[in-house]
BAFI-3210 file (N, C-alpha, C; in Angstrom, 3 decimals, decimal comma, padded with zeros to 6 digits):
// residues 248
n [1|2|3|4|5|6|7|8|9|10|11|12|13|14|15|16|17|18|19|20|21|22|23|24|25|26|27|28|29|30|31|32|33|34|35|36|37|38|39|40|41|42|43|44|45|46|47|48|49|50|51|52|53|54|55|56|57|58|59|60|61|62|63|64|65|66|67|68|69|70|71|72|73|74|75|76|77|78|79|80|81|82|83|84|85|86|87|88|89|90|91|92|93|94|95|96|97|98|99|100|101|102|103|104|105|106|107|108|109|110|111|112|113|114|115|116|117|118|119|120|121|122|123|124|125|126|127|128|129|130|131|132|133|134|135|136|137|138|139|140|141|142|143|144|145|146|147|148|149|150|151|152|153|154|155|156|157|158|159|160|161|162|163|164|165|166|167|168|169|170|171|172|173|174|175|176|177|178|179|180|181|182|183|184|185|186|187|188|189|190|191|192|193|194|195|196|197|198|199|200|201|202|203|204|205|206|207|208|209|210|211|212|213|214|215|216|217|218|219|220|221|222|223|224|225|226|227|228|229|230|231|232|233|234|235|236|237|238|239|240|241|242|243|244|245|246|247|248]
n.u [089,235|090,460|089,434|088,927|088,325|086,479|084,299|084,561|083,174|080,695|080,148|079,732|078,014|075,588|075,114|076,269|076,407|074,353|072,634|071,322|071,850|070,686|073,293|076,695|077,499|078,680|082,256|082,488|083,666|087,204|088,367|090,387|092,524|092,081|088,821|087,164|085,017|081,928|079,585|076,254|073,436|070,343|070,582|072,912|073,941|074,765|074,493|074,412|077,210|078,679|078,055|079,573|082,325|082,526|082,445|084,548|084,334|085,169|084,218|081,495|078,145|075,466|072,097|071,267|073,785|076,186|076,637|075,038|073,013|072,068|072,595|074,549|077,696|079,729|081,604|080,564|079,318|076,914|077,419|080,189|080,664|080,144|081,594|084,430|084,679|084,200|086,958|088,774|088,165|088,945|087,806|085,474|083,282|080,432|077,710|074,810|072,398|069,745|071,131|070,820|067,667|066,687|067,868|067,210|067,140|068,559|067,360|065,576|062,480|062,303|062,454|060,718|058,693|058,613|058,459|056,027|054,366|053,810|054,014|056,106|055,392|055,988|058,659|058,216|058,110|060,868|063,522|062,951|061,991|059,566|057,914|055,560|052,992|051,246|048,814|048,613|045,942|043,095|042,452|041,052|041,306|041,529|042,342|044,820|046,543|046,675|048,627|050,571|051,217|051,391|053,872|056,229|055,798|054,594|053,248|051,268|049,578|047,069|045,148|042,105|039,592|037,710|036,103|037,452|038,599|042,033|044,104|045,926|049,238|050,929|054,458|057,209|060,041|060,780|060,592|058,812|056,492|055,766|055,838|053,062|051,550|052,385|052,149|048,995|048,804|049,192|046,946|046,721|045,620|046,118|048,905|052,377|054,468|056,892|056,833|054,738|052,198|050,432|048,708|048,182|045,604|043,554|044,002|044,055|041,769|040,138|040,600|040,473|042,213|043,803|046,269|049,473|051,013|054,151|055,919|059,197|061,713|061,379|060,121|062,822|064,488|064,707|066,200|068,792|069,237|069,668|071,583|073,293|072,966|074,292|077,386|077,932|076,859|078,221|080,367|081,616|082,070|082,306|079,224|077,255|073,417|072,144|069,256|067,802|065,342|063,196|060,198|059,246]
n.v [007,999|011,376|013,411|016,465|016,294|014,802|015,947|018,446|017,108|016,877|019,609|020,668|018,477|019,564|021,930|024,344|027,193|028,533|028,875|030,942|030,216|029,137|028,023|026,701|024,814|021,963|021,218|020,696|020,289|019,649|015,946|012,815|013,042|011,283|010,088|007,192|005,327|006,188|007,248|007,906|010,176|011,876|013,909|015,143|013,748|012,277|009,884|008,965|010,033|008,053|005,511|006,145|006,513|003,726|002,149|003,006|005,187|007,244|009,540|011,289|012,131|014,533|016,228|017,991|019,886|020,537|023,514|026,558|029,477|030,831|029,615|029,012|030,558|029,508|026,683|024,441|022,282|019,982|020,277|021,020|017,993|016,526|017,673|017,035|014,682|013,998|015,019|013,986|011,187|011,675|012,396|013,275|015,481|016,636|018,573|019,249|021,182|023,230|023,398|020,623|019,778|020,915|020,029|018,820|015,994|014,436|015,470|016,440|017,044|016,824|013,445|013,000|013,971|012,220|009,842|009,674|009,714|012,137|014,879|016,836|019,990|023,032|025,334|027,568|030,513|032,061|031,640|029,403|027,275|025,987|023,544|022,656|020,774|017,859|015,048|011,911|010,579|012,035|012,885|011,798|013,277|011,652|009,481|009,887|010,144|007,578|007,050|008,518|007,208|004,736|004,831|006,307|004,936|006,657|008,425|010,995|014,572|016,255|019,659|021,071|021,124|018,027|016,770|017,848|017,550|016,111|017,125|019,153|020,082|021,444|021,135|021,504|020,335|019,663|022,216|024,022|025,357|028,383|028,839|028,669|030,721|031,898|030,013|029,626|031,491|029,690|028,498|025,713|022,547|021,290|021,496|020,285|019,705|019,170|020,160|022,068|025,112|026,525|028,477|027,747|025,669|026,769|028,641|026,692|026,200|027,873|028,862|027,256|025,364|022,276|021,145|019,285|017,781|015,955|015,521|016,283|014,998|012,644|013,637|014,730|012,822|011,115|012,430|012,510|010,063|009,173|010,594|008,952|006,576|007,556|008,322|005,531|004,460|006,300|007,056|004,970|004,977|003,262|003,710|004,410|004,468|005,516|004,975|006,913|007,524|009,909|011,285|013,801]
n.w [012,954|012,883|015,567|015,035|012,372|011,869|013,517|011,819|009,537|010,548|011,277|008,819|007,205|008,679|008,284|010,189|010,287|008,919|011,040|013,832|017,705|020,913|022,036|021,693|019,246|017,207|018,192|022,128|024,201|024,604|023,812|023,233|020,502|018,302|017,284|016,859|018,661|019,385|021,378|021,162|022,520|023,440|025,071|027,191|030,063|033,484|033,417|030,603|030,310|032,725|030,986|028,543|029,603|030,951|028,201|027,108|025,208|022,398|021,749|022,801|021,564|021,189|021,191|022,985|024,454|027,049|027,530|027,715|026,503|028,660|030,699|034,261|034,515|036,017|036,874|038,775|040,740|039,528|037,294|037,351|037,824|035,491|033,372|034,228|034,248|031,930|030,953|032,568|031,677|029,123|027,000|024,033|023,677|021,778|020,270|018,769|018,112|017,249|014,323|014,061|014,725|012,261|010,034|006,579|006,067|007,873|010,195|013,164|013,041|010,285|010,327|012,253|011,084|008,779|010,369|011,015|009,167|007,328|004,901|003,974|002,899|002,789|004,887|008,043|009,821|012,380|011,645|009,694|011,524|011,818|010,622|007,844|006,652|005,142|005,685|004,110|004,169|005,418|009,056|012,484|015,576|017,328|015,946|015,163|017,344|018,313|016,046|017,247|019,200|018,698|016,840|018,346|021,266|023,224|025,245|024,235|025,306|024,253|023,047|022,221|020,092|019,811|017,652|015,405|011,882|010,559|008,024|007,196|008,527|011,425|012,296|015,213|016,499|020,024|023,019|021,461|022,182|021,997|019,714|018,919|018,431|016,416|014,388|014,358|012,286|009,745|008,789|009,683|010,602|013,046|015,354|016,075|018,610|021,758|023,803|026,304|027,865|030,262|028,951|026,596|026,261|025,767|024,254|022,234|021,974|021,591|019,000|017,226|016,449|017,140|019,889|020,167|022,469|022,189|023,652|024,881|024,726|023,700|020,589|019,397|019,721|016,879|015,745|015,927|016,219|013,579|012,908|013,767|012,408|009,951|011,067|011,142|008,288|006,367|007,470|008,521|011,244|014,510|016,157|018,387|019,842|022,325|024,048|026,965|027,763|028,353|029,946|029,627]
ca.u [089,184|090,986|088,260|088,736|087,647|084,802|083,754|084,302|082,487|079,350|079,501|079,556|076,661|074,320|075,149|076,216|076,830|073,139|071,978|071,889|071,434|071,486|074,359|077,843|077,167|080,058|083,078|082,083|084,843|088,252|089,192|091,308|092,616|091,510|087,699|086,372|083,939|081,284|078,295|075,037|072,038|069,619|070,559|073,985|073,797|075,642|074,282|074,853|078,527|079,197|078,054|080,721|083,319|082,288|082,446|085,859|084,048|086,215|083,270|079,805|077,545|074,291|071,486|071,566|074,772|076,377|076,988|073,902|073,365|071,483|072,887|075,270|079,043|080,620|081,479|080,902|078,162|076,744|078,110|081,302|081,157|079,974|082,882|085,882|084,759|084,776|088,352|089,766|088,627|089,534|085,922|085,315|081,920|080,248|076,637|074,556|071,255|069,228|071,338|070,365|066,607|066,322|068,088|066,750|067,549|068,685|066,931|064,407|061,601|062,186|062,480|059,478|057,315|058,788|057,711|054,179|053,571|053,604|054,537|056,117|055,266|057,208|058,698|058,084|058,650|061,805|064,668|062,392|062,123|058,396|057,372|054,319|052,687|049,679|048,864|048,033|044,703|042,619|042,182|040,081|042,718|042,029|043,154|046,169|046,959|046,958|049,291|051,630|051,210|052,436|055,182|056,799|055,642|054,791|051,218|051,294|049,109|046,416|044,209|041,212|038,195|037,454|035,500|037,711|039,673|043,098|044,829|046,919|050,233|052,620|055,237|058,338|060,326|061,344|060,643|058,698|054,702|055,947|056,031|051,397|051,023|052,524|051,018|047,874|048,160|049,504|045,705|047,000|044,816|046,941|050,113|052,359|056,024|057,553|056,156|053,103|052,180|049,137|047,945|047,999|044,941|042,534|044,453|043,520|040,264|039,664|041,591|040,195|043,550|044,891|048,036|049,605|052,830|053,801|057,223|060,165|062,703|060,739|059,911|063,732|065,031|064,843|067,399|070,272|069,378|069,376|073,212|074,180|073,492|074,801|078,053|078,030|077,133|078,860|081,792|082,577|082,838|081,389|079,114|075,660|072,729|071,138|068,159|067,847|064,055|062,419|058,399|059,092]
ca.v [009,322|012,494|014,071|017,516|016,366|014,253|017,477|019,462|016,788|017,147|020,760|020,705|018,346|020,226|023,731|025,054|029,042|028,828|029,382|031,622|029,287|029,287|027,595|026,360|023,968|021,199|020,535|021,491|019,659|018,511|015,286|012,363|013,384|010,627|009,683|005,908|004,975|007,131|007,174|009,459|010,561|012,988|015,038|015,327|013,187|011,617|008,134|008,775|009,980|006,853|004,442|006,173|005,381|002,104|001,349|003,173|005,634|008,864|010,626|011,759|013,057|014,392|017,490|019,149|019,803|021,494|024,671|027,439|031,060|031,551|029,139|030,146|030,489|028,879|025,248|023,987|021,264|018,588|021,228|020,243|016,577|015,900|018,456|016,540|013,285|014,192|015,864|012,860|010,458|012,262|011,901|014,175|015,839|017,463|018,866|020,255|021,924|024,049|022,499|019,126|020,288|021,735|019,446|018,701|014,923|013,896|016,567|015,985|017,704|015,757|012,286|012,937|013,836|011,002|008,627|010,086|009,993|013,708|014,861|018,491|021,311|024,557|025,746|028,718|030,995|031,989|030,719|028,503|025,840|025,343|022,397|022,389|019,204|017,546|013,799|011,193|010,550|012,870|012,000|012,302|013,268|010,008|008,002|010,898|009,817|006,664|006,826|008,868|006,517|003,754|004,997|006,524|004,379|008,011|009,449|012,569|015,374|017,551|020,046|021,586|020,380|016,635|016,996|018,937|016,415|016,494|017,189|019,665|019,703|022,139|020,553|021,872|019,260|019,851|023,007|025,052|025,501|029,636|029,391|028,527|031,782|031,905|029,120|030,147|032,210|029,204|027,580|024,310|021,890|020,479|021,736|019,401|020,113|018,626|020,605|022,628|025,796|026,528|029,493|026,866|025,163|027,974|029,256|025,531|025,627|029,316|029,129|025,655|024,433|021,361|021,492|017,760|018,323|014,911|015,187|016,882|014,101|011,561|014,330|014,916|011,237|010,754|013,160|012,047|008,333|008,871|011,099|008,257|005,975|008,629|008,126|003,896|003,751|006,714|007,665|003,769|004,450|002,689|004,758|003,327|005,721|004,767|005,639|007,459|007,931|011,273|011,518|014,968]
ca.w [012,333|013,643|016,145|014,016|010,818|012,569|013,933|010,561|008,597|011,050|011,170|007,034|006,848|009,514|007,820|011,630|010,168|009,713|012,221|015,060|018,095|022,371|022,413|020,715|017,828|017,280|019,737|023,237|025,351|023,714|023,964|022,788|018,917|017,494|017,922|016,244|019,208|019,944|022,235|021,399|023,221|022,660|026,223|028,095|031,421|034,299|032,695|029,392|030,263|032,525|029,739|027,389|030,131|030,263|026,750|026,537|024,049|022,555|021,892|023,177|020,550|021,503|020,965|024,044|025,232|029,040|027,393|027,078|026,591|029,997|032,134|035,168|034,148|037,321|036,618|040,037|041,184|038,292|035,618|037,662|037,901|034,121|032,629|035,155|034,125|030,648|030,573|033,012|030,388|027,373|026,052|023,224|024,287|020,518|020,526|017,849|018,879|016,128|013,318|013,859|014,899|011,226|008,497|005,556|005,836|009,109|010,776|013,940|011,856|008,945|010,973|013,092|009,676|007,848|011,203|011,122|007,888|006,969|003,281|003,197|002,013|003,465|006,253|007,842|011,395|012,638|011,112|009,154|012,427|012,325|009,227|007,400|005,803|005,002|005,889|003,174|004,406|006,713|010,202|013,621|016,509|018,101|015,346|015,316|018,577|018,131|015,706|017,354|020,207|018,221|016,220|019,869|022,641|024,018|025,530|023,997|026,011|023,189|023,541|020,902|019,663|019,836|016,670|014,102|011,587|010,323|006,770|007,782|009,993|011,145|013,716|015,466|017,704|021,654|023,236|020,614|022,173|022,097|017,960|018,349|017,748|014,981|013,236|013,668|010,999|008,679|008,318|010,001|011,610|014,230|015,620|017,290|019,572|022,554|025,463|026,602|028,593|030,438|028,322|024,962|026,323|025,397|022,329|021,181|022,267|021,152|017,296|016,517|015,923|017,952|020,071|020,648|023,335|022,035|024,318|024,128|024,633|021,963|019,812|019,186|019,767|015,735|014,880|016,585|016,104|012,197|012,659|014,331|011,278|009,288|011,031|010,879|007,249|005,858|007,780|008,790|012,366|015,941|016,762|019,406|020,332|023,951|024,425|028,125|027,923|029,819|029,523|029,532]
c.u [089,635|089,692|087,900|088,025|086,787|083,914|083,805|083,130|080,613|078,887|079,104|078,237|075,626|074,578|075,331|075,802|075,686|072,481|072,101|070,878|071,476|073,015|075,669|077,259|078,709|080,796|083,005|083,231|085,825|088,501|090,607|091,499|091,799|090,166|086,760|085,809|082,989|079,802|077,637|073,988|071,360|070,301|071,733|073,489|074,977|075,460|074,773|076,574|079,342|078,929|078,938|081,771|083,867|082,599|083,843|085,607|085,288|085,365|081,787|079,338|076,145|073,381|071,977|072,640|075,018|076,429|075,846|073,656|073,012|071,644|074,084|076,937|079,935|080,720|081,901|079,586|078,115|077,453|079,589|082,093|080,988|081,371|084,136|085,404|084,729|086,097|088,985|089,811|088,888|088,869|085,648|083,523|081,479|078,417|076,422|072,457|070,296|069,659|070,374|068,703|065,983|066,697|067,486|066,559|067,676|067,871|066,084|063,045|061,437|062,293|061,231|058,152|057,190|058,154|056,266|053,342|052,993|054,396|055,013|056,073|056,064|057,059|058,247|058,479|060,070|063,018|064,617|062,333|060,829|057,997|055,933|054,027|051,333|050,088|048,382|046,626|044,305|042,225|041,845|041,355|042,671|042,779|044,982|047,719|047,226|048,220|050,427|052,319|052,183|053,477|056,263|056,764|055,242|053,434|051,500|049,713|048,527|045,191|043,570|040,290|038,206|036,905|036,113|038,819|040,827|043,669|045,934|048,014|051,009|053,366|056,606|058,768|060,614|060,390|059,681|056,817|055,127|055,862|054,564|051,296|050,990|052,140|049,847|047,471|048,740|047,901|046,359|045,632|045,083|048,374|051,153|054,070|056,115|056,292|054,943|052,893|051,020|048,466|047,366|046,419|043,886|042,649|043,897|042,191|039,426|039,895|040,559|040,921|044,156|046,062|047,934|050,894|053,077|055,372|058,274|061,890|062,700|060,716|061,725|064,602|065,522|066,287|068,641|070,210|069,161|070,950|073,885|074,339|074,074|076,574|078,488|077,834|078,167|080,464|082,721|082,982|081,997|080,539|077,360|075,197|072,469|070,359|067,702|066,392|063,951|061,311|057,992|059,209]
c.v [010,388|012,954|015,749|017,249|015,323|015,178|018,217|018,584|017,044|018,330|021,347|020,138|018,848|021,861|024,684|026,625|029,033|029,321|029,861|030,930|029,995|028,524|027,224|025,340|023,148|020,874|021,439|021,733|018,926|017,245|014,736|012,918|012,597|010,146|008,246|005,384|006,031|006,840|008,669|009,160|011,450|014,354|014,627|014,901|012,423|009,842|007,966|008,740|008,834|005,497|004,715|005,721|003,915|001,036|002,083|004,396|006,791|010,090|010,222|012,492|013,234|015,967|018,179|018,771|020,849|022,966|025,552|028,691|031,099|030,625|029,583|030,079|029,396|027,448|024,809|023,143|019,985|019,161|020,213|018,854|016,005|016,608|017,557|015,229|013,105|014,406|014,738|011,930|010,366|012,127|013,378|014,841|017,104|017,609|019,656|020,089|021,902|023,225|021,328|019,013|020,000|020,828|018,599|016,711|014,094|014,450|016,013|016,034|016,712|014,065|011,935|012,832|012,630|009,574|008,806|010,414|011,377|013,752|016,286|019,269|022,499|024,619|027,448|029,109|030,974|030,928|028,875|027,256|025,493|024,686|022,402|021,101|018,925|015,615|013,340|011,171|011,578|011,966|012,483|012,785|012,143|009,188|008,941|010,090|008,722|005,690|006,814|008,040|004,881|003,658|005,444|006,013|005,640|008,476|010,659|012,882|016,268|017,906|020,473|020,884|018,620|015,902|017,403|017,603|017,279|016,445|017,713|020,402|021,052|021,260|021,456|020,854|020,344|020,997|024,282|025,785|027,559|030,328|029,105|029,633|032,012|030,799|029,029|030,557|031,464|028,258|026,037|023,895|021,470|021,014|020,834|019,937|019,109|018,657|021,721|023,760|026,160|027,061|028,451|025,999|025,807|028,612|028,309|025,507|027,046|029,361|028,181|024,928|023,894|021,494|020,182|018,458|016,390|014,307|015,792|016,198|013,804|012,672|014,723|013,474|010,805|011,209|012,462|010,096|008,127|010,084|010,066|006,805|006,554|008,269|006,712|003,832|004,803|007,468|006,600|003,932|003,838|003,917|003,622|004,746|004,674|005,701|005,360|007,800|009,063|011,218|013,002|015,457]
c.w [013,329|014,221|015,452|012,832|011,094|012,676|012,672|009,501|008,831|010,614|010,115|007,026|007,385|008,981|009,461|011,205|009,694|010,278|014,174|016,498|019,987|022,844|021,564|020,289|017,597|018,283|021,075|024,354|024,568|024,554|023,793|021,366|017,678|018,074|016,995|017,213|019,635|020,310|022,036|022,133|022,296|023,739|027,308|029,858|032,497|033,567|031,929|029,247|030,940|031,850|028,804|027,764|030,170|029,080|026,549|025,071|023,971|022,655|022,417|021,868|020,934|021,081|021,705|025,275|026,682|028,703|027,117|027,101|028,364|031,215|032,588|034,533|035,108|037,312|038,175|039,888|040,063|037,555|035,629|037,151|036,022|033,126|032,861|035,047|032,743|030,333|031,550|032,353|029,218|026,753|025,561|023,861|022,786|020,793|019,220|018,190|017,475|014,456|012,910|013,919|013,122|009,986|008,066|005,488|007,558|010,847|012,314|013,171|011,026|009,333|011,863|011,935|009,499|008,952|011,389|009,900|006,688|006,103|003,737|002,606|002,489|004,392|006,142|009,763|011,372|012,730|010,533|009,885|012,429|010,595|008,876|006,365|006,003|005,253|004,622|002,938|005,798|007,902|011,499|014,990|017,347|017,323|014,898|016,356|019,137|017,308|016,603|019,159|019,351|017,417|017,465|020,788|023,329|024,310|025,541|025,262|024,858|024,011|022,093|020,801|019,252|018,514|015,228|013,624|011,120|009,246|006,878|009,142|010,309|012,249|014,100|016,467|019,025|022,089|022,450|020,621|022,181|020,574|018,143|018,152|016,304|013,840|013,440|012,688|010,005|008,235|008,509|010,582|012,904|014,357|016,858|017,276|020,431|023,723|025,548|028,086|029,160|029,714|026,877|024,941|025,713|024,476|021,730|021,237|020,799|019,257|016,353|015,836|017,077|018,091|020,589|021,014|023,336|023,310|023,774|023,517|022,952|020,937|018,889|019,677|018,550|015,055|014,766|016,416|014,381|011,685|013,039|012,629|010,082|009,580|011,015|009,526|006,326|006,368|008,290|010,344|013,478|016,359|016,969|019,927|021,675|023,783|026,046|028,234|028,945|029,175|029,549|027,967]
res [x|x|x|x|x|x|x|x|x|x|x|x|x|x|x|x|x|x|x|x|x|x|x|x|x|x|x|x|x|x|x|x|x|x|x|x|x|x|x|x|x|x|x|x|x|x|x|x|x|x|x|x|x|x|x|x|x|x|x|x|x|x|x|x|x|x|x|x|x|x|x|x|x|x|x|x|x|x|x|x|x|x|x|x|x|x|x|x|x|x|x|x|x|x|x|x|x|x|x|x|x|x|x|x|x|x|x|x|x|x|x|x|x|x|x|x|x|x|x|x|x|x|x|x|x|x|x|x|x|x|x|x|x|x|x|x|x|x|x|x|x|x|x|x|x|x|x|x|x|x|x|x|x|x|x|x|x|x|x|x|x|x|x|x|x|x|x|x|x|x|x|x|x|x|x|x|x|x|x|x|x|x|x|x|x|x|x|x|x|x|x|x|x|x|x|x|x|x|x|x|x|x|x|x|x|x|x|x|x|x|x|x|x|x|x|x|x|x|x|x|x|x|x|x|x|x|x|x|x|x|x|x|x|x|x|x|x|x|x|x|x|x|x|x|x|x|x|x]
***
């Protein structure tokens, strides 16, 4: 498949114009024209990029790509070496952030519910990224944690009452312990993200709503490993996730 209309078909099914994001959304780094092997991640690396070498891939596809509002302009150091080993092997390099975060289907959000058993009900918060849901059955945060221990392989990190059970969810994947405020005021029981800030310990304690920082990697791992069968059963082409684990 032409690497353009690879790239247009993505940026069609993730609705890019959307949403207003930190970074570019779609093709980051041109490659070769044509792109039928492609290697995803979840997170732009020296590993991940020499395993595409390796395999001779055309493209990289992953969440978080080299490009971001607030990092430095000057492509010198790693920025360097991952850009000039992209553009010497003509390795397409495509990223979609927020998009992919958010959809309806392939989404992180909607892949993380659907692995934890969470039904939706509405979104809500800025630019509708934080999910609300209720579980099937109610539940203690140990046996929570247990789950989310065995659907991830992952030791999440919670804080809140030891005592208070669980019906209702809100979640946001990666990065998003800065939206607890704001679901406080959705009457959740449990709020779960990626990552975790000191102040959150005492909001959870104080609110009586659980915060699980279940990881920011894992927490966003689903997305991109459910675009990738996205592009194997419906677009017909090679396309292999690796999974690069971080416990972050």
């Amino acid at each position: 498949m032409h690497t353009k209309e690879l790239v247009l078909k993505l940026d069609q099914l993730l609705s890019i114009e959307r949403y207003s994001d930190y970074c570019p959304n779609g093709l980051q780094i041109e490659g070769i024209n044509t792109s039928s092997k492609i290697v995803t991640g979840v997170s732009i690396c020296q590993e991940l990029i020499d395993y595409a070498i390796e395999k001779k891939a055309h493209a990289i596809l992953v969440h978080h790509g080299i490009f971001w509002n607030k990092s430095p302009y000057p492509i010198t150091g790693i920025k360097y070496q991952r850009i000039s080993k992209l553009i010497k092997n003509n390795i397409n390099l495509i990223a979609y952030h927020l998009p992919l975060d958010n959809h309806a289907q392939y989404g992180n959000n909607a892949q993380l519910g659907q692995l934890l058993g969470i039904k939706p009900l509405f979104t809500a918060g800025e630019q509708g990224l934080i999910w609300v849901g209720e579980l099937s059955t109610e539940q203690s945060i140990t046996e929570f944690i247990q789950l989310y221990q065995l659907q991830t392989g992952h030791q999440p990190l919670w804080f809140g009452n030891s005592e208070k059970r669980i019906n209702k969810i809100a979640w946001c994947t990666g990065g998003a312990d800065s939206m607890f405020e704001t679901v406080l005021n959705l009457g959740v029981d449990l709020y779960l993200t990626g990552e975790v800030k000191e102040p959150i310990k005492h909001l959870a304690e104080e609110s009586n709503t659980l915060f699980v920082a279940g990881g920011h990697y894992v927490t966003e791992r689903y997305g991109i490993k459910a675009l990738t069968k996205y592009i194997q059963d419906e677009l017909l082409l090679d396309a292999e996730f690796i999974d690069i684990y971080n416990p972050i």
